[in-house]
KOLNU-469395 format. One line per field, with one value per residue (C-alpha): residue number from 0; chain; x, y, z. Coordinates in steps of 0.25 Angstrom, whole numbers, plus 5000, padded with zeros to 4 digits. Example, Ala and Ser with C-alpha at 12.3 -4.5 7.8 and 13.67 -1.06 7.14 Angstrom:
# KOLNU-469395
seq <- c(0|1)
mol <- c(A|A)
u <- c(5049|5055)
v <- c(4982|4996)
w <- c(5031|5029)
END
This chain:
# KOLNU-469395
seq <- c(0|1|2|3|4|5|6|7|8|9|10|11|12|13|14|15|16|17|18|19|20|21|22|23|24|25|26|27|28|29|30|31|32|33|34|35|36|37|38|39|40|41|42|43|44|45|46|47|48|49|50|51|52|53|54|55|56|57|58|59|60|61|62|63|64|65|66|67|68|69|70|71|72|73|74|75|76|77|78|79|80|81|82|83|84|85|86|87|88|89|90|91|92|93|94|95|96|97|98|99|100|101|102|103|104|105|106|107|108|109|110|111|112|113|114|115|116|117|118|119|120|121|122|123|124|125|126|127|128|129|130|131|132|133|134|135|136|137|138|139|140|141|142|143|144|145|146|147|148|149|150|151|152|153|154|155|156|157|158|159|160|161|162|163|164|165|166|167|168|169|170|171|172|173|174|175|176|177|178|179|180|181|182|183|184|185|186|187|188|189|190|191|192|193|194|195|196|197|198|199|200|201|202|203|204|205|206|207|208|209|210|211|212|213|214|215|216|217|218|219|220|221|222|223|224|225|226|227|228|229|230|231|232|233|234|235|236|237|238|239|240|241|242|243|244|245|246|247|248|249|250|251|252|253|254|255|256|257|258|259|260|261|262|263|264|265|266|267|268|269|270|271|272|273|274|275|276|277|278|279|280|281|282|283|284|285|286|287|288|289|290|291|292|293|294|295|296|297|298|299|300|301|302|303|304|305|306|307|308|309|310|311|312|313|314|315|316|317|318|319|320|321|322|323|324|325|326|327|328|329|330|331|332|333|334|335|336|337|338|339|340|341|342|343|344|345|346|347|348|349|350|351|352|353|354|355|356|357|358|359|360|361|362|363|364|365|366)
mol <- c(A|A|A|A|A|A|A|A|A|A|A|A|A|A|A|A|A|A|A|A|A|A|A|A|A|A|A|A|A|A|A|A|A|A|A|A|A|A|A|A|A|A|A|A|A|A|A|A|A|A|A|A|A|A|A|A|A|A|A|A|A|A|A|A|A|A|A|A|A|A|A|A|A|A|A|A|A|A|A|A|A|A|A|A|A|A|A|A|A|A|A|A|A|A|A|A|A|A|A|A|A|A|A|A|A|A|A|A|A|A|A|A|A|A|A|A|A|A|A|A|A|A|A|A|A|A|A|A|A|A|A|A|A|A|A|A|A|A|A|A|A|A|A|A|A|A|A|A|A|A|A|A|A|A|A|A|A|A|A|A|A|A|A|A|A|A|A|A|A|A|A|A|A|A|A|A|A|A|A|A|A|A|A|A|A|A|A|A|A|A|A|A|A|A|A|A|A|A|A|A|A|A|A|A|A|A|A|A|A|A|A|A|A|A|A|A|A|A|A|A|A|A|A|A|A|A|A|A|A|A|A|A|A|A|A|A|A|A|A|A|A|A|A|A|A|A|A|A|A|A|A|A|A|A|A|A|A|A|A|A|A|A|A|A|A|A|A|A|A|A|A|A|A|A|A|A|A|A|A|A|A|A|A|A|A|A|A|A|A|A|A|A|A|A|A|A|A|A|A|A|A|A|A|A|A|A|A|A|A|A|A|A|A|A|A|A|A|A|A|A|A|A|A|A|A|A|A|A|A|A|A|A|A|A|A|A|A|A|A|A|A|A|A|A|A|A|A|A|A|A|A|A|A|A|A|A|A|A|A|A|A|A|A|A|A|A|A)
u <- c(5000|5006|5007|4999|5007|5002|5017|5025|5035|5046|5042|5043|5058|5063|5059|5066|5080|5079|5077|5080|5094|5105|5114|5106|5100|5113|5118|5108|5107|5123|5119|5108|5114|5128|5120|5113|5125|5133|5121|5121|5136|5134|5124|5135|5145|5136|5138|5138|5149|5161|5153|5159|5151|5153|5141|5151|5155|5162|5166|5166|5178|5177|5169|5169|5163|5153|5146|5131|5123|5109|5099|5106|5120|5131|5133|5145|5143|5152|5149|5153|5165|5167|5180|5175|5166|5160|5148|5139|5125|5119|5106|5112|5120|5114|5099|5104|5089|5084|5092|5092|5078|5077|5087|5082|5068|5076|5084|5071|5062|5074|5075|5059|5057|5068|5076|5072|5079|5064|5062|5076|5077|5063|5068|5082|5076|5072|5087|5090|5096|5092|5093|5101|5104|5100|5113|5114|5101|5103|5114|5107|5096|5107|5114|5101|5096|5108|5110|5094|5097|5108|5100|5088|5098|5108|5111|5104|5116|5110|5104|5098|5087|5076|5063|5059|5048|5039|5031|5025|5023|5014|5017|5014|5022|5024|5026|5026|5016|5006|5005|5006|5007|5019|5025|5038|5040|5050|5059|5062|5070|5078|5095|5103|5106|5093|5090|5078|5083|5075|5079|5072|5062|5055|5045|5033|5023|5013|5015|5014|5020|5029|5034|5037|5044|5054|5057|5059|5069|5076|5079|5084|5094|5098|5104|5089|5090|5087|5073|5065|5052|5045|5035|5025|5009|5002|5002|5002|5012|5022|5020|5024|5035|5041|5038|5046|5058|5060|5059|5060|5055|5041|5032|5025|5011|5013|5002|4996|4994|4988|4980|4974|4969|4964|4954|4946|4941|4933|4923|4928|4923|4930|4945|4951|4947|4953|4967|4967|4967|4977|4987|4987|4994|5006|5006|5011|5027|5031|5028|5019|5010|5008|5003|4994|4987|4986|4978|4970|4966|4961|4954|4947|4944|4937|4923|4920|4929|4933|4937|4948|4953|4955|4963|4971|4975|4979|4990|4995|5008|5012|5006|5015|5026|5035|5032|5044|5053|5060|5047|5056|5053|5039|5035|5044|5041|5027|5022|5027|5015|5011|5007|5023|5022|5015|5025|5037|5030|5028|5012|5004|5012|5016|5026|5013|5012|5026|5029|5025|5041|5048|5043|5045|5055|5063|5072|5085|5081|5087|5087)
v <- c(5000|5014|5025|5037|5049|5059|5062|5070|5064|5074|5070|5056|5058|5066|5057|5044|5052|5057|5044|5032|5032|5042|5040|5045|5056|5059|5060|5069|5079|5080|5082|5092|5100|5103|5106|5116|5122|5124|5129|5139|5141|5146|5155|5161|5162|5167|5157|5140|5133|5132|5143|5154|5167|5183|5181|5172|5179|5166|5152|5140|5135|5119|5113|5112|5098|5100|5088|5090|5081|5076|5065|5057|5059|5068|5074|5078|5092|5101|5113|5123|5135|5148|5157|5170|5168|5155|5147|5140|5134|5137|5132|5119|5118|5127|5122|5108|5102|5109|5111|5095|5093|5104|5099|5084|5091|5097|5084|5075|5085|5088|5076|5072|5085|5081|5092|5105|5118|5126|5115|5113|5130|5129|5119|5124|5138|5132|5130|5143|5142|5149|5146|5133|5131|5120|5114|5112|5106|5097|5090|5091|5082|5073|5070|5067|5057|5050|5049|5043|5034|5028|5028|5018|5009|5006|4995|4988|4980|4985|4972|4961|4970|4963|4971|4977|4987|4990|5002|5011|5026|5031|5046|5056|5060|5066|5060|5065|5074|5064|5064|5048|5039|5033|5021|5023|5008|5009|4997|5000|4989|4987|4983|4976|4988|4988|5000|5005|5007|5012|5001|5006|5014|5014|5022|5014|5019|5008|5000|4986|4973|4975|4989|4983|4970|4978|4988|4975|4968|4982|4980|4966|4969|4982|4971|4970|4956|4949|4954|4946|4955|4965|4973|4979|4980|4969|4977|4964|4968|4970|4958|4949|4957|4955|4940|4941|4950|4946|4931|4924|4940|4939|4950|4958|4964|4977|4977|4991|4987|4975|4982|4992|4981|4971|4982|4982|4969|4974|4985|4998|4997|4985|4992|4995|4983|4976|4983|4984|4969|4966|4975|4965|4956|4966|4968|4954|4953|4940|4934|4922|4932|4938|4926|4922|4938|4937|4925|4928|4941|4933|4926|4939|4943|4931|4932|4946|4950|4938|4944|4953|4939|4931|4942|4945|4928|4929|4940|4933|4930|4943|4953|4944|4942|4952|4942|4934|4946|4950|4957|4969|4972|4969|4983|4987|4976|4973|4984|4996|5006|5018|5008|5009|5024|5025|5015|5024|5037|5043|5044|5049|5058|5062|5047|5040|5042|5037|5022|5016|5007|5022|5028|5015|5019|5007|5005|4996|4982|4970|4964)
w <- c(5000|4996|5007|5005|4996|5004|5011|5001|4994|4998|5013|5010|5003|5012|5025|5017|5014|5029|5037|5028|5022|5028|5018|5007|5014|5019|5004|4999|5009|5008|4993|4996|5005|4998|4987|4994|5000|4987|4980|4992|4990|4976|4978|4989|4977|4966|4959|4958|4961|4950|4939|4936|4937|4939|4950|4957|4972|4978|4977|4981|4989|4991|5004|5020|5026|5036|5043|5044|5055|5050|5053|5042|5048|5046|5032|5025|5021|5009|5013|5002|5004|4998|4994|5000|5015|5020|5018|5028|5025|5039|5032|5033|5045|5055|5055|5054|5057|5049|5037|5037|5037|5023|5016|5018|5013|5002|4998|4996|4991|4980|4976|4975|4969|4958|4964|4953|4955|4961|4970|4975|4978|4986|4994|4998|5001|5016|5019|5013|5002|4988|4974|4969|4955|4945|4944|4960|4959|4949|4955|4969|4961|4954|4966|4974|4962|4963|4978|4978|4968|4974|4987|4979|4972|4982|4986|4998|5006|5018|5021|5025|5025|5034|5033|5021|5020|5008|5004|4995|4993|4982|4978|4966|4957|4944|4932|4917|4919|4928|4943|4946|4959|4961|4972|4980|4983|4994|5003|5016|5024|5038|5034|5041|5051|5054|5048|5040|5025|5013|5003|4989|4984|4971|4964|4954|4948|4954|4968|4963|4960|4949|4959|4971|4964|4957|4967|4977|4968|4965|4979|4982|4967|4978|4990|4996|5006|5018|5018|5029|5028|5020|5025|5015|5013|5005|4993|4982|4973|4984|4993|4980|4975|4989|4988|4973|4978|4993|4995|5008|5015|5022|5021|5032|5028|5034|5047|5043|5031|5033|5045|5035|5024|5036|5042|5028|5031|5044|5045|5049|5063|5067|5059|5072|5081|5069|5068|5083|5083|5073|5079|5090|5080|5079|5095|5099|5104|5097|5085|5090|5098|5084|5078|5088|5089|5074|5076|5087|5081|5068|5077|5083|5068|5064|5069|5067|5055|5046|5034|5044|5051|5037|5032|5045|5043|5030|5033|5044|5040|5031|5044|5052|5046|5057|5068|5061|5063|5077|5086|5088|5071|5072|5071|5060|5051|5053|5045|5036|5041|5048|5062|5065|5065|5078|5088|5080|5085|5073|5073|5059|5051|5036|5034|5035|5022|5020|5014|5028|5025|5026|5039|5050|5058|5060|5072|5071|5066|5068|5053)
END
């Protein structure tokens, strides 16, 4: 099932670059912002670095190192010099919260936005910096292509990777002239550190079979192994292109999922009773108690909602499919959705509407 596309697509980039992978965000906020500083330089000259000019007032005069502490780690800035007085960008280093959160706000908007001269000038005004040229643009959108497609095709030696979660994000976007709905397929999966990695992500035009088998075996060719468990709703196409690319991985129906599609076989009145009492299921500390509460709640259906205890039975092995798994996993793996954002602390919020695999917050794991 695709999440709701009512987050914007900005959002949703910028909070994938700032949590899930340091080294690329690192990378392209190194690239963003010494951009930004030699565009300001040049304005300070009169003129763009190396071009001759009788509005020229200054030059260039090499590079100082200046360490940068963010949230993704220490960043190696080359912070421009100049012949004749100094230059220091205090809209950069002396706001340090803030100036990071912008320029993380620029860095994904620039590159979503395909990075155009107007846009990128809007966008840098909030740090205090006006007018950059074409030509520092078009590098700053070369470099960031390169550094993002690098980040989708390397290769996953980060393994075993023992649980894998899979989702979908439908969004809008423009194409020859038409306004069409596209599916950001996206992989996220726990290495063998134990931490939460972003593996792939695709975009296809339609979220089916034929989607979801390609972008699998894309990939396993990328190092993609060890997978014990994928966790996915029951969307069709997907649950066999898992079957076809990931032998020997079981499949855990994610329980909100599940919950959801389950309620429309009882009246509404009776919706919360119903969910109250399969959330029993989930509430057991080992993995026998699970089994024997997922009977005893069928047996509680029976009489009154039939229809509600024959399909509960037939997803009894893919809803319990984490009792397999260490009990201290149980509530990453069962499910993909938005029941983990309230035990996390996070309550209701725009990143409900986020691919549900993107915004669990998934403490250290043993694989």
């Amino acid at each position: 099932m695709a999440a709701d596309n009512s987050v914007t697509p900005a959002a949703w980039l910028a909070k994938q670059i700032e949590t899930d992978d340091p080294d690329l965000l690192q990378s392209m906020v190194k690239t963003m912002a010494e951009a930004l500083m030699s565009a300001e330089a040049d304005g300070l000259c009169g003129a763009p670095y190396g071009e001759r000019s009788d509005e020229r007032t200054n030059s260039r005069n090499g590079y100082r190192a200046r360490q940068w502490d963010t949230r993704a780690g220490t960043i190696e800035l080359a912070i421009p010099k100049l012949r004749s007085g100094s230059y220091y960008p205090d809209w950069l280093l002396e706001r340090r919260r803030r100036a990071e959160q912008a320029l993380i706000s620029v860095v994904a908007t620039s590159y979503l936005l395909g990075v155009s001269t107007r846009r990128v000038d809007k966008l840098v005004e909030q740090l205090g910096i006006k007018h950059i040229s074409k030509s520092q643009v078009s590098q700053m959108a070369k470099t960031l292509d390169e550094q993002v497609e690098a980040f989708r095709t390397r290769t996953l030696d980060a393994g075993p990777y023992t649980f894998v979660w899979l989702d979908a994000l439908t969004q809008k976007v423009r194409e020859g002239g038409r306004t069409i709905n596209v599916h950001a397929l996206v992989a996220t999966a726990v290495n063998a550190n134990g931490q939460r990695e972003i593996l792939g992500l695709e975009v296809t035009s339609a979220e089916d079979g034929a989607g979801w088998l390609a972008f699998l075996r894309g990939l396993v060719a990328r190092g993609l192994s060890g997978v014990q468990l994928v966790i996915s709703d029951a969307h069709r196409g997907l649950v066999e292109a898992i079957g076809a690319s990931l032998p020997g991985a079981a499949w855990q129906r994610c329980r909100t999922h599940y919950l959801r599609n389950l309620l429309t076989t009882v009246p509404k009145s009776a919706q919360p009773w119903v969910a109250t009492l399969v959330r029993t299921i989930f509430d057991q500390p080992t993995s026998e108690q699970v089994r024997t509460q997922h009977a005893w709640v069928i047996d509680a259906l029976e009489a009154k909602y039939p229809a509600a205890c024959e399909h509960l039975d037939g997803a009894r092995e893919d809803l319990l499919a984490f009792a397999a798994f260490p009990p201290e996993t149980w509530r990453q793996i069962w499910s993909n959705c938005e029941d983990l954002l309230v035990p996390l602390g996070r309550g209701p919020g725009p990143w409900s509407n986020w691919p549900c695999c993107l915004w669990i917050d998934l403490p250290v794991l043993a694989p």
